[in-house]
N, C-alpha and C positions, 0 to 999 in steps of 0.2 A: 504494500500500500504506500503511495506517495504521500508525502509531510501533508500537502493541500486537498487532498481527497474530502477528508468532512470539513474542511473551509471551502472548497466548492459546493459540497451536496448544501450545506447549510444555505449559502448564498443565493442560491438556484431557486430551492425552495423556502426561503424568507422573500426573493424579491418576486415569485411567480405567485404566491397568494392563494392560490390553488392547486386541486392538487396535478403530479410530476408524474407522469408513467415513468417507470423502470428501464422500459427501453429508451427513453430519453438521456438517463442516468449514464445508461449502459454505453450510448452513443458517445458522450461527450468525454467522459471520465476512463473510457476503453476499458471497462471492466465486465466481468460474468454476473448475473442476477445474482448469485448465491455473493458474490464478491460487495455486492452494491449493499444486499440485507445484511453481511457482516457487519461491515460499514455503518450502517445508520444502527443496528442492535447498538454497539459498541459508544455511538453517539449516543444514544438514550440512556445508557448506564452512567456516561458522564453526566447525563443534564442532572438525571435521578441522582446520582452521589455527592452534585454539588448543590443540591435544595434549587435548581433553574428554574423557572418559571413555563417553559416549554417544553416541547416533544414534537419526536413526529410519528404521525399516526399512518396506517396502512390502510388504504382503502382500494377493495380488491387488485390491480395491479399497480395500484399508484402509492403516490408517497407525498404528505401534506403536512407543514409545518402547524404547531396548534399550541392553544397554552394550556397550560396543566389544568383540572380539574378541580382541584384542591383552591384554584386564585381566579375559580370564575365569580365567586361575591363580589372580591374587590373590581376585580376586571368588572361587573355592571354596573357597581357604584360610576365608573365614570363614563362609558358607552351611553347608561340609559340617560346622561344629561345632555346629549346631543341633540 
């Protein structure tokens, strides 16, 4: 795995907003599906270990940046004054 591997998956799928097929991942980053899901598994145990506010969730082939579940009160405390 290259240094920038999840500083790219991260980038890709924080500036796309929605969710990222696999084989988009798989295209850009020249990697194997199974190489891509290590990849992001590996990132979720960092976000999970360092208390992040974020994840990314799987949604049947895709891949979607999201915030934790645990920080969606505070998260509509400010959403619902818009």
């Amino acid at each position: 795995m290259k240094q920038n591997d999840k500083g790219t998956i991260e980038a890709i799928l924080f500036s796309a907003g929605t969710p990222v097929e696999v084989k988009d991942l798989q295209l850009i980053l020249e990697k194997s599906k199974p190489e891509i899901e290590e990849i992001i598994n590996q990132m979720n145990m960092e976000y999970k270990d360092n208390s992040r506010g974020i994840e990314i969730i799987k949604v049947d082939d895709t891949y979607q940046m999201a915030s934790r579940k645990e920080y969606y009160d505070s998260i509509y405390k400010i959403i619902d004054k818009r």
